[in-house]
Every structure is written in structure tokens, then in C-alpha cells.
C-alpha positions in Angstrom: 21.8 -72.0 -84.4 23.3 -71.1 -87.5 27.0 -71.0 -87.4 28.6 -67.3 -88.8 31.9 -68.4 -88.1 34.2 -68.4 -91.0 35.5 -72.1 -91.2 39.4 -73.1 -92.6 40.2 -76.3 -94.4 41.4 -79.1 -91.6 44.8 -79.5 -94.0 45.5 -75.7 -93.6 44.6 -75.4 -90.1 46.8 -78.5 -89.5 49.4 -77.3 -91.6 49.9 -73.8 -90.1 49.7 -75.5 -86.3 52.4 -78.0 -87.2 54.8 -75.3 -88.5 54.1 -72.7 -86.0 54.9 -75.7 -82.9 58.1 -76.6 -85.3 59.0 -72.6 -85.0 58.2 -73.0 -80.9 60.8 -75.9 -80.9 58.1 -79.0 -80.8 60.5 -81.7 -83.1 58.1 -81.9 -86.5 56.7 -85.7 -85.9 56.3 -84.4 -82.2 54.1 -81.4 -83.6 52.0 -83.6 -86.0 50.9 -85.5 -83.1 50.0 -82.6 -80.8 48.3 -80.8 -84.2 46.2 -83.9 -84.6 45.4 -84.3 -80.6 44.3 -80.6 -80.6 41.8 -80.5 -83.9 40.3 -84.0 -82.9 38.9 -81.9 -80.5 37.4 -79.8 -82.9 36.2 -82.8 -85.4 33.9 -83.8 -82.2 32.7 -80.0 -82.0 34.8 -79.8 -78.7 35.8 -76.4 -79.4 37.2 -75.9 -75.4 40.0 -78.3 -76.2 40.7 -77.9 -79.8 42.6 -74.9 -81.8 40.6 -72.0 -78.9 44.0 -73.6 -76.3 46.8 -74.0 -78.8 47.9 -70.6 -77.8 47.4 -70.0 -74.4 47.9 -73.5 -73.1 50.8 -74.8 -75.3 52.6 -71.7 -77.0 52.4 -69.7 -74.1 53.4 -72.5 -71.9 56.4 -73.4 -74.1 57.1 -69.3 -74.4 57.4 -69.0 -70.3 59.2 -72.2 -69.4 56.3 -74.1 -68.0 56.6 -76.4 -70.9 59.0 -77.5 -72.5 59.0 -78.6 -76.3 61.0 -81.5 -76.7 59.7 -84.5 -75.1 62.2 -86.4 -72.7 60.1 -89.9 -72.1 61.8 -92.3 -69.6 60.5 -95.8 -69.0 60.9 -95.9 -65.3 59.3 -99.3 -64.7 58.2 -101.4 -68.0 56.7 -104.9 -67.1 54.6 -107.4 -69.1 51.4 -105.7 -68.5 52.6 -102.3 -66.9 54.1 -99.5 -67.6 55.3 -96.1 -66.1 56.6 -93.4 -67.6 58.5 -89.7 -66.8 57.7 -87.6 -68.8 60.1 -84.9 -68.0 57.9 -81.8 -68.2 57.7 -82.1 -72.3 54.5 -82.3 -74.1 51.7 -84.3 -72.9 50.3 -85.4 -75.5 53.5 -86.9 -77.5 54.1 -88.8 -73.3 50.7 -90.1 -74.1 51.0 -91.4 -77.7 53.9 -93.6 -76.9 52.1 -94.4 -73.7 49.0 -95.9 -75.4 51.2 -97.3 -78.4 52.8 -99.2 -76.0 50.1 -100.4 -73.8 47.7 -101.3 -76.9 50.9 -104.0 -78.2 50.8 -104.9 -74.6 47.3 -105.7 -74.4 47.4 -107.5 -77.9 49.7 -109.9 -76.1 48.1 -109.9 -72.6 44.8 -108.8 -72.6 45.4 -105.9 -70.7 47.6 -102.8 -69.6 47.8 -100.3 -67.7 50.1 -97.1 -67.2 50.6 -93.9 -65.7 53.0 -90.7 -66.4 54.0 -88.4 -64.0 55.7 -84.6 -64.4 54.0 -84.4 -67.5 52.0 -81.3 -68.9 48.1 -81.1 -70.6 47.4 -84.0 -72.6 44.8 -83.1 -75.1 41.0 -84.4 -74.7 41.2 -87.5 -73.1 38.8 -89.3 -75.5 41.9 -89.6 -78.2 43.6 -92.0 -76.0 40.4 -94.1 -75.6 40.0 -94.0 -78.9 43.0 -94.9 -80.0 42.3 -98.3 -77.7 39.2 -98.5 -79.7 40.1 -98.2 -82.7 42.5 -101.1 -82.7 39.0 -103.1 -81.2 39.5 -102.5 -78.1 38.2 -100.7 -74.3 40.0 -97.7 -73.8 39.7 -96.2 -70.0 42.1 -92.5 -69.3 42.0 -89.5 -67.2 44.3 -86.9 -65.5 44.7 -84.6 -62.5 45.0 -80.5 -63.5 45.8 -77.8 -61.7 43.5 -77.1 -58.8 40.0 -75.7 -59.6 37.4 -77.8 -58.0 36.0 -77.7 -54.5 35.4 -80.2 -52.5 31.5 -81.1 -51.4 30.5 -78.4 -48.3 34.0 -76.8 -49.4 34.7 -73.4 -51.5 38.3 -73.7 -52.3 39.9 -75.5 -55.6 41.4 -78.4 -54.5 41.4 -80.9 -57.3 41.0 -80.8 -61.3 38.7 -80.7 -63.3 39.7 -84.5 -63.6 38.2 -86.2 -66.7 37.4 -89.8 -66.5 37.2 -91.2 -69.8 35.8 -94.7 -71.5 36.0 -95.6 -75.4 34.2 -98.7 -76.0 33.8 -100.6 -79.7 30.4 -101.3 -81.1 29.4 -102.3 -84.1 27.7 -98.9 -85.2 29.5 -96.0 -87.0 30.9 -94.8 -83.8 32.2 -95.7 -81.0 30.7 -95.2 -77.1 33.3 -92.1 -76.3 32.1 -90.8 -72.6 35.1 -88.3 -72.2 34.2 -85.3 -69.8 35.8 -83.7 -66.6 34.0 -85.0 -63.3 33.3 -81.1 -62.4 30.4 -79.2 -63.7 32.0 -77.7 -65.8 36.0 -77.2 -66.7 38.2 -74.2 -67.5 38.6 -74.9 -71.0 34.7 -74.2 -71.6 34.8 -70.9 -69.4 37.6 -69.9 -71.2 35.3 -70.2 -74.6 32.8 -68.3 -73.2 35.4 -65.2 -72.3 36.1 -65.5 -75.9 32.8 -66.0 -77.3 31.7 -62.7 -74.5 29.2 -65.0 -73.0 28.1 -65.5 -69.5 28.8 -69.1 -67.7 25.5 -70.5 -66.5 24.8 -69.9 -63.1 25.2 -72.6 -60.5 28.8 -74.0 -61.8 31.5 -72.0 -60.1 31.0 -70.3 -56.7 33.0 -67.8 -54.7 34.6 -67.7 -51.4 31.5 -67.0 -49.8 29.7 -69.8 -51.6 27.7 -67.5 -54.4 27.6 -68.3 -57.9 29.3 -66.3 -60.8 28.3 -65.6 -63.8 30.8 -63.2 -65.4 33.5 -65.2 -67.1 36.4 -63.3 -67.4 35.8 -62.4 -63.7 35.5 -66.3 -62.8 39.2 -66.8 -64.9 40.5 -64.1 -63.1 39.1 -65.1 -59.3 40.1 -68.5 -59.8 43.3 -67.8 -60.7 44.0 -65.9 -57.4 42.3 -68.9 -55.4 39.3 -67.0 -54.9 37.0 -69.3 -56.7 36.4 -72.9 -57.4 34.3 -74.8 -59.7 31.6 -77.0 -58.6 31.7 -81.4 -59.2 29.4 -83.0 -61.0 26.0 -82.4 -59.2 27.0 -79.1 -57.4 28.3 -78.3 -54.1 26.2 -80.0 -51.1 24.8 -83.5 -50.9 20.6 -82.7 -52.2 21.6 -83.1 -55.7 24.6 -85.1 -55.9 27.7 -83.2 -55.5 29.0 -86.1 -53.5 29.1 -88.5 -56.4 30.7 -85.7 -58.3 33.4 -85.5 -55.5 34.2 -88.9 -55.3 34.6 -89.4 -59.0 37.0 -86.1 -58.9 38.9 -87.4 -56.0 39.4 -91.4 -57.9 40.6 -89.8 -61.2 43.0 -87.6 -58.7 44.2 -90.8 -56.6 44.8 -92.5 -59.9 46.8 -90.0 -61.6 49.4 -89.6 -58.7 49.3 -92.8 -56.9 50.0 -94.9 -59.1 53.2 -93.0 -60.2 53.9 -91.7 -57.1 54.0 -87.8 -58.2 52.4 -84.7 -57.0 48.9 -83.9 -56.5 46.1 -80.7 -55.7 48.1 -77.6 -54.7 51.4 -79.0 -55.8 49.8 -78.7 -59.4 48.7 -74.9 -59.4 52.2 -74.0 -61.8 53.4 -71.3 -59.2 56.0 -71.9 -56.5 55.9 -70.3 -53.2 56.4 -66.6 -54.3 53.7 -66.5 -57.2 55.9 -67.4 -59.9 55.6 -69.7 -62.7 56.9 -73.3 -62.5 56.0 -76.7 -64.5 52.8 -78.5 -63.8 53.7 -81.8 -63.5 50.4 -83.6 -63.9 49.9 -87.6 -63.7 47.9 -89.2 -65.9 46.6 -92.9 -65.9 45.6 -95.3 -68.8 43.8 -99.0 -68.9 43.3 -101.3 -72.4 41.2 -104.0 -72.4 41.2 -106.9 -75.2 37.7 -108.0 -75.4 39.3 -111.2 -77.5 40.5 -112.0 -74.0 36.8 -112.5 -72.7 34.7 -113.4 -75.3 35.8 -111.9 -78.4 35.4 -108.5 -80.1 32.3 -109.1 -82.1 30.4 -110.2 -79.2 31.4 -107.0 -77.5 30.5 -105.2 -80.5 27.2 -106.0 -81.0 26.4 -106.3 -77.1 27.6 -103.1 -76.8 25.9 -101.7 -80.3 22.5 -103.0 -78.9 22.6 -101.6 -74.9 23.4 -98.3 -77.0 20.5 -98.9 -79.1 17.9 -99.6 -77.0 18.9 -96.9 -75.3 17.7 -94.5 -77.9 14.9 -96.4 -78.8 13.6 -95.7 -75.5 10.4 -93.8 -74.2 11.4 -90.0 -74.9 9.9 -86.9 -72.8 7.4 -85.2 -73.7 8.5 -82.3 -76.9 12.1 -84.1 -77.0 13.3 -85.0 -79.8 15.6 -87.7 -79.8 17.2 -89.7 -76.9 21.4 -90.0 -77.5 23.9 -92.0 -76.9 27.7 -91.3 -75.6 30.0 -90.0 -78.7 26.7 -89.6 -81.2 26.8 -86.3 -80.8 30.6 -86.1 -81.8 30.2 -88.3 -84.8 27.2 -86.0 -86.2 29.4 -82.9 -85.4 32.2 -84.3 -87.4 29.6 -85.4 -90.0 28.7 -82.2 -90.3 32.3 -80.8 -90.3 34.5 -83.3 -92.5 33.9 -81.1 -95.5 33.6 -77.3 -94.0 37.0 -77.1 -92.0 37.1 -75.5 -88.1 34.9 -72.8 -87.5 37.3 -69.8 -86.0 35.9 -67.0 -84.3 37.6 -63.4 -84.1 39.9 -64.2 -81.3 41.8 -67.2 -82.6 41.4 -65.1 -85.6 43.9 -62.6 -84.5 46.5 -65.2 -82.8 46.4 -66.7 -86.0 47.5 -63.7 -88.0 49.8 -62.6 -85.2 51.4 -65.9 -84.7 52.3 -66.1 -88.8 53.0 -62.7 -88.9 55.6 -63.1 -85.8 56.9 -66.1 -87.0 57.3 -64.6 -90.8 55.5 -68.5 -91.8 53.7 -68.0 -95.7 50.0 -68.5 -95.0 46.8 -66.7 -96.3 43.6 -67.3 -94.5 40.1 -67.1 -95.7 38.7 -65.5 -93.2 41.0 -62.4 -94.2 40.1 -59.9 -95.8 
């Protein structure tokens, strides 16, 4: 399908996001890393994470106290190969950079790391992390709890995250292996495009107290705020097609993120206290490097790693299909396709834009102005 969005240059988009998180309080290096987190979302075409939540899942956040702009990180335990870290209710994504920074020079050293944070906030796509693992030739393995939103198999009320579990793997292609989605069939971020977009979310993804699907998105946002719905894991609710895989997966990535670190999990991650009102999040997340020179050696993984992925779309395809991908192909061809146009913005980033710059009196014109 066509696109009839109008696009904006990544240096202007980038630009006004950095200045308008400065104006929220963000420190300015702080802001250039959550700027960058947020439209590496939108070079891989994964528009539910990228500029459609720098309003209402940062700005917002910032604007009602459920998160706060400058980003306390205390290393609680640091050891050779391990670290944990408190994040202190600041920005997830700045936590996270100095996490992997840290765990990459580890893994240089060691051959591998690990590390968690606790009472931390929304982290960005997972896949950056991974990939910045990867892109110093190494394995890159993330994910984090969320508020809850995900019913249990045989169960109809939001328990869990959405939960991504997330590997970045080196090869010796163009791009990486990236496998970075949430372990539900679907995650708020994407329902939250469609509401914007005025599109209906596919039936048989999210399911009501009585255990029927919706369809209506801004109904889904607005039940599953109040409890009243839940999305489904990966393979659905029940056991016949595989929810239970789904539901395992969810509940490791949730074990992970608060174990480990010892911090909250499920309800005591919805962001309301006991009367309703707002509160921080407090979300764990978990992160693994592995050298490859440690076992035997980079290119070797490289090419092994090239080949399996491949062979893979060198294989048999179905009947009228067209091609056969692999994990992250599809993100590299998006920003392929993208490197030169800018972000597509629909109508209602559109108007947060204006209103943001107009609000914070920042000197920006925007082509898709009239």
C-alpha cells in the first residue's frame, strides 16, 4: 500500500523531540538517547513504539508524576560479570543505556554479563539494547515486565505484560537476526496505532470478561484500562492452538524481570494505587551479552549464523508466496526504504506536534503544514 503520510526529515524530527524532552526537564544527553531509542523504532517501520508514544507514554508520564525526567541510576550490586541497577523511577531508556554500556565492557573482558533494573519506567523497543550487543559483535538477549494486560491460558483477567523477549544475533549479512516482539498476541502500543489510525484490531487478540473477542479499539483501550479486558499470549487463550507456549514465555520474561532484582511484579505494575490514582510503574527489566570470541570466535558465528538464516529463505515457499523472511529483514528493508524519506506522521501526531511547539514557544516549521 502506498503510503499518503506526509514524511519529516529524521534530523528534524530528532531535533524537535530532543528540545521538547529538554523543555520537559529530560537533561539534553539524556534526551538524545531517549530521541534516538524512540525513532529506531520508526527506522525499523515499528511505528507502535517510535514518535506515535513520545506523547502519551513519556510527556504525559513526566507531566503527571509517573515519570520522572532526570535519571537517578544506583549501582546496587556491581560484580565481575553482574550487575544491578535502581533506577529510581527516571527514564528507562537512559537506566538501560548505561546498563548495556556497562555489561558489553563486561562481556569484552568476561565473555558474558548479565543485569537487571528495577523501579524503572518504559524502556524503548527492546531490540535497541540487543542491538547495541550486536553491534559491538556480539549476542544481545533483553526483555521487560509492563503493566498488566495479558491473561493467563483458560483466564480472562490481565495479569502480566505484554513482556517482549528479545534476541540480536551477528551475521555476516547486512543485518542482523533482531527477533524483538512482546510474548502476547498482540501489545498496547499496536492497539494504540490502530485508535489513531481509526482501524479495527483483528479479531481473536484481546477478549472480554466473558471471554469474547473485541474489535473496536478505542473500546479495547478503554476496557482494559478498567480491568475489564486482557489481551491474549502468543497462540490465544486455551491450549488447541498454543496459548500455553505463549503463557509460559509471558510468565519467564515476567520471573526474569522481578526476580532477579527482587522488585515488584503483575498488579503491583498497573501505575494506580489503591484509590485509582496515579503512581510510578516501576518495571524490572533484564539483559544477557554473550562474546562469541569466548566460544569460537565471532566470524564463525557470523557466518554460521548468516547461513541457518539463509537457508532459511532459500527454502520451499507456499504456494502464491512470495518470498520466505528471516528475523530483522523486514526492518532493514523498511529502513532501506526510509533512510532518505524521514518518518511518516499521520494527523494525530500531527497535531501534538504543533501543539507541543506551539506550548513550548520552540521555532520549528513542519512540512506537513500548511
Amino acid at each position: 500500500m502506498a503510503e499518503t503520510r506526509p514524511y519529516v526529515s529524521w534530523d528534524l524530527i530528532n531535533n524537535f523531540m530532543i528540545d521538547v524532552f529538554e523543555k520537559y526537564g529530560v537533561p539534553r544527553e539524556d534526551a538524545k538517547i531517549c530521541a534516538d531509542v524512540l525513532l529506531e523504532s520508526d527506522r525499523r517501520g515499528i511505528e507502535s513504539h517510535g514518535c506515535n508514544r513520545f506523547k502519551p507514554i513519556y510527556l504525559d508520564r513526566i507531566k503527571n508524576g509517573t515519570l520522572l525526567p532526570v535519571t537517578e541510576c544506583e549501582i546496587v550490586k556491581d560484580t565481575p560479570t553482574t550487575v544491578v541497577m535502581d533506577a529510581h523511577n527516571g527514564m528507562g531508556m537512559v537506566a538501560s543505556y548505561k546498563m548495556m554500556t556497562m555489561l558489553i565492557e563486561k562481556a569484552k573482558k568476561y565473555g558474558m554479563a548479565g543485569g537487571t533494573i528495577f523501579n524503572s519506567t518504559h524502556y524503548g523497543i527492546a531490540g535497541y539494547w540487543t542491538t547495541m550487543a550486536e553491534k559491538a559483535g556480539m549476542v544481545g538477549i533483553s526483555g521487560t515486565n509492563a503493566r498488566p494486560s495479558v491473561a493467563p491460558t483458560w483466564g480472562v483477567e490481565p495479569m502480566m505484560g505484554t513482556n517482549p523477549l528479545t534476541f540480536t544475533m551477528p551475521t555476516d549479512e547486512e543485518f542482523p537476526f533482531n527477533f524483538d516482539c512482546a510474548t502476547s498476541t498482540i501489545q498496547n502500543g499496536k492497539i494504540e496505532f490502530y485508535e489513531r489510525m481509526g482501524k479495527a484490531t483483528p479479531a481473536g487478540l484481546v477478549v472480554n470478561r466473558e471471554g469474547e473477542t473485541m474489535t473496536e479499539s478505542g473500546k479495547i483501550l478503554k476496557d482494559m484500562r478498567a480491568g475489564q479486558a486482557a489481551l491474549c499470549p502468543l497462540g490465544g487463550l486455551g491450549e488447541a492452538t498454543g496459548g500455553y507456549k505463549g503463557y509460559g514465555f509471558t510468565t519467564i520474561v515476567e520471573i526474569l524481570s522481578a526476580a532477579l532484582a527482587g522488585g515488584p511484579y503483575m498488579k503491583d505494575l498497573n501505575g494506580k494505587d489503591k484509590d485509582g490514582n496515579p503512581q510510578m510503574y516501576r518495571l524490572g527489566h533484564f539483559f544477557i551479552v554473550i562474546n562469541p570470541e569466548f566460544f569460537m570466535g565471532v566470524e564463525t558465528f557470523k557466518k554460521t549464523a548468516g547461513g541457518i538464516c539463509r537457508g532459511l529463505r532459500e527454502s520451499a515457499k507456499a504456494p502464491g508466496a512470495e518470498r520466505i523472511y528471516t528475523a530483522g529483514e523486514k526492518e532493514y528493508l523498511a529502513w532501506q526504504d526510509r533512510k532518505d524519506k524521514g518518518v511518516p506522521v499521520g494527523d494525530a501526531i500531527q497535531k501534538e506536534f504543533i501543539q507541543l511547539r506551539d506550548e513550548l514557544g520552540l521555532d520549528y516549521k513542519f512540512p506537513f503544514e500548511k
